[in-house]
N, C-alpha and C positions, 0 to 999 in steps of 0.2 A: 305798685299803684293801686290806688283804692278805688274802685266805680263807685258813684255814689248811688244810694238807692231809688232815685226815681229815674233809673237807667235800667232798662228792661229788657232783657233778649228772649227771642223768638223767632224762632224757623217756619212757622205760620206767616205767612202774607196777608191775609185777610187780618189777622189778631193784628198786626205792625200797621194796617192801614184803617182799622176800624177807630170811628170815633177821635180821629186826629183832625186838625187844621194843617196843620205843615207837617208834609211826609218827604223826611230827608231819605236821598238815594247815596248810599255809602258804599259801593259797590266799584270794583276794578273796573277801569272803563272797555273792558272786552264784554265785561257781561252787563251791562247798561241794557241794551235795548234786551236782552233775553227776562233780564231783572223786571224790566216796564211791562214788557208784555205780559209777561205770570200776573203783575202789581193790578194792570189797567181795570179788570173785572171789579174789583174792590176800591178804586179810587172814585168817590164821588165825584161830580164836577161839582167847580168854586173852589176847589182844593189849593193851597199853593206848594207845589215841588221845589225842594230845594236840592240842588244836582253839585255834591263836591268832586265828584269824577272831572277829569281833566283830559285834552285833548279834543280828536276828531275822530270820527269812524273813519277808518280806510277805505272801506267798498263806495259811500255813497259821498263822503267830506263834508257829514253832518256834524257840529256841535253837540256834546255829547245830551244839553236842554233840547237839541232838536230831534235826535235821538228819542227820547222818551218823549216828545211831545208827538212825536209819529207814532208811537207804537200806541199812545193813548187814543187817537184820534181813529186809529183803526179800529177800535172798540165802538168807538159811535155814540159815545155819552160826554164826550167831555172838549164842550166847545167853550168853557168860561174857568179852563184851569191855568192856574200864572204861574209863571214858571221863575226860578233865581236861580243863577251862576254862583256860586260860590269859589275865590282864589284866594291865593296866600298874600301876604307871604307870612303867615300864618304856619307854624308844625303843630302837629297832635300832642306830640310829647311838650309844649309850649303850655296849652291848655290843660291838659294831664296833671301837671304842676302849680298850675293857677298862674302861672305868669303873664304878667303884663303882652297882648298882642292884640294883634290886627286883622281884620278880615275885607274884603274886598267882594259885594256882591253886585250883580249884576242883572237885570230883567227889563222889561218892556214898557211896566205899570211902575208909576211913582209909587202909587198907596199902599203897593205888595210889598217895592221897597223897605218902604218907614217899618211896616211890618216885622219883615224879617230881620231890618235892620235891630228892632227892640225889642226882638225871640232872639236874637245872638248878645245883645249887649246883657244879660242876665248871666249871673254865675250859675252852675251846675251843683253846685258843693256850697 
């Protein structure tokens, strides 16, 4: 498989959140909220997150959007960030290939919606 080049990797948190509109959280959903919390110092508010981690936290049986919308809010800046669910049934290796698929998002805000809706309907490649 080929990554295409405006596909950018970075072990930097600050470099991954700087200067973005939509900061996707790609991350196993054990390490979600440990992910947000490092992220939150660096996420402007207005931002919109888009969360493909799946599931619920165990300890509290938060959503894993609710998840990182706590860890943000304990930061203290960020009361106007929107948040999207992201589901399948959708695979990586689907998209990897350019094949015809589906995505299934989810949020609070219609306008973040349409948004993200037409930041996914765009090819990569």
């Amino acid at each position: 498989m080929v990554i295409p080049d405006a596909i950018k990797f970075t072990k930097n948190v600050e470099e991954a959140c700087k200067n973005k509109d939509i900061i996707l959280f790609a991350v196993p959903s054990v390490f979600v909220r440990s992910t947000a919390k490092t992220a939150a110092p660096f996420i402007p508010d207005g931002k919109i997150i888009v969360d493909v981690a799946k599931g619920i936290e165990p300890d509290t049986l938060l959503t894993l959007t609710e998840v990182i919308a706590d860890e943000l809010k304990k930061n203290g800046k960020h009361d106007n960030v929107h948040y999207v669910a992201l589901s399948g049934p959708t695979h990586a290796e689907e998209v990897a290939k350019d094949l015809p698929t589906t995505i299934v998002s989810a949020c609070e805000d219609y306008e973040t919606d349409k948004e993200d809706d037409q930041q996914h309907s765009v090819r990569l490649a």
